[in-house]
C-alpha positions in Angstrom: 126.3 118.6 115.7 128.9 118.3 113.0 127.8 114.5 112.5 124.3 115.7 111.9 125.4 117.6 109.4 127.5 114.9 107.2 124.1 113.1 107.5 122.0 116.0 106.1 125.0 116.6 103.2 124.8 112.6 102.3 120.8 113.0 102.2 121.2 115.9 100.0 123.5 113.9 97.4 121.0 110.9 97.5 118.0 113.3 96.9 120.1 115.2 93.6 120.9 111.7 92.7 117.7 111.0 91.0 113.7 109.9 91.2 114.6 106.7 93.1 114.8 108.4 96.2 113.0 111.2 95.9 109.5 109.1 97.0 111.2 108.4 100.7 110.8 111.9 101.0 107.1 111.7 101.6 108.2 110.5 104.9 108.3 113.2 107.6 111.6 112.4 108.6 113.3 112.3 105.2 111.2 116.1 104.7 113.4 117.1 107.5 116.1 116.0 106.6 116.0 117.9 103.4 114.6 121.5 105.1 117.9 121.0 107.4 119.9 120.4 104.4 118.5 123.7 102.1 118.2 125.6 105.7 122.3 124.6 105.6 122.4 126.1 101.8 120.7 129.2 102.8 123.1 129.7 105.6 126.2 129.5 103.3 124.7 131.4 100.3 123.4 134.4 102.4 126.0 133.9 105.3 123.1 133.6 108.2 124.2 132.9 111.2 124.4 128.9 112.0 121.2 128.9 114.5 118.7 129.7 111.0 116.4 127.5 110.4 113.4 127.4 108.3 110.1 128.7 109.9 107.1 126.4 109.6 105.0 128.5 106.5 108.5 127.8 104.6 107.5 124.3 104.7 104.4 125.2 102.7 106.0 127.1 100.1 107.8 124.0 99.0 
């Protein structure tokens, strides 16, 4: 679980880094990647317990 995590964190970073990367997020699996990573945001900014995870229609919003 905790590895997971350093990988979401590092896709973060390479997704703030710039436009570069920001097209491999078209792929499904890189989208994932960054709803786990702002689920992970939400969960220390609001202090939700560490099972939250964004529901599906969140997906849509963004």
């Amino acid at each position: 679980k905790a590895w997971s995590s350093i990988v979401f964190k590092r896709t973060c970073k390479l997704r703030d880094k710039g436009g570069r990367q920001r097209r491999l997020y078209i792929d499904g699996f890189f989208q994932k990647k960054v709803l786990a990573c702002l689920s992970g945001l939400f969960r220390q900014i609001l202090h939700l317990p560490h099972s939250f995870d964004f529901p599906p229609i969140f997906v849509y919003i963004l």
